[in-house]
C-alpha positions in Angstrom: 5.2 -4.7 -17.7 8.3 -7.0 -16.1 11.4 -5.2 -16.3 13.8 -7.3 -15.9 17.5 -5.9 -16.7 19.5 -3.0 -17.6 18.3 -2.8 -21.2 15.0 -3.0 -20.0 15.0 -0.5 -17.8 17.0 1.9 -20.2 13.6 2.0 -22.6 11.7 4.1 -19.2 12.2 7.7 -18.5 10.7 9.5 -15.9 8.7 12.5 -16.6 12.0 14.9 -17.3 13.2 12.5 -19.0 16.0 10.8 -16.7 17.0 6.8 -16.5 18.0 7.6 -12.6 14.4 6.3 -11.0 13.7 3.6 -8.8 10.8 1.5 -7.6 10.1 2.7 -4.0 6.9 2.4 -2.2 3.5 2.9 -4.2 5.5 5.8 -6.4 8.5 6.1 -8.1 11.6 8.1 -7.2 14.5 10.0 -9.7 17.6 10.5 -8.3 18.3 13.4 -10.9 14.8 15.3 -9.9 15.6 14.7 -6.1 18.6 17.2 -6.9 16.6 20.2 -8.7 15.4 22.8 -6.3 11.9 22.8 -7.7 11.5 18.9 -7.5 11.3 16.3 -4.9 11.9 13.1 -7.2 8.7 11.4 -6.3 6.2 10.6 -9.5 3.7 8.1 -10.6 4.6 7.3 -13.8 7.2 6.2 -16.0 7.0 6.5 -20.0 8.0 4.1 -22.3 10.5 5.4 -24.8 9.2 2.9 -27.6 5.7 2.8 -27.1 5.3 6.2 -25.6 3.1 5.1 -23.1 2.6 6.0 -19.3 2.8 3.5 -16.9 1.4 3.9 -13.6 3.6 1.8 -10.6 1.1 -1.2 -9.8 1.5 -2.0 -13.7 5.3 -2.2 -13.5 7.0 -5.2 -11.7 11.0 -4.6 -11.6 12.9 -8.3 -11.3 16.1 -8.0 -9.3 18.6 -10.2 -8.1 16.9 -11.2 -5.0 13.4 -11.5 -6.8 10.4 -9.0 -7.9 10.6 -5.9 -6.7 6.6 -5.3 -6.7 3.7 -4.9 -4.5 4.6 -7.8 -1.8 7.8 -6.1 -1.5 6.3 -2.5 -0.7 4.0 -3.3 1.8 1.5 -4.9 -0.7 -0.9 -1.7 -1.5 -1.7 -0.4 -4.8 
């Protein structure tokens, strides 16, 4: 799955249900979970609003200004 702008991106929710994640590493991050006591952000999937399906990180490749954000980027393991 290439996601490639805002309205992309808008369409994937983290498992609580927040747009606040990011690519990092071999995981993703939510900036909303980071804050909650009884989180730590970190997860391994993001759904898809309109397919309701789970996406694990190595099928998700995030285009950003400066190129992909994907597995070259992040130190190229899956």
């Amino acid at each position: 799955m290439r996601i490639e702008d805002d309205a992309d991106r808008w369409r994937f929710l983290c498992p609580r249900g927040h747009r606040t994640w990011e690519p990092t590493n071999h995981h993703f991050w939510c900036q909303l979970c980071a804050r909650h006591d009884d989180a730590d952000g970190v997860f391994h999937e993001l759904r898809d609003q309109k397919t309701d399906a789970l996406l694990e990180r190595d099928q998700v490749q995030l285009l950003t200004e400066t190129g992909p954000y994907d597995h070259d980027l992040d130190g190229g393991a899956r």
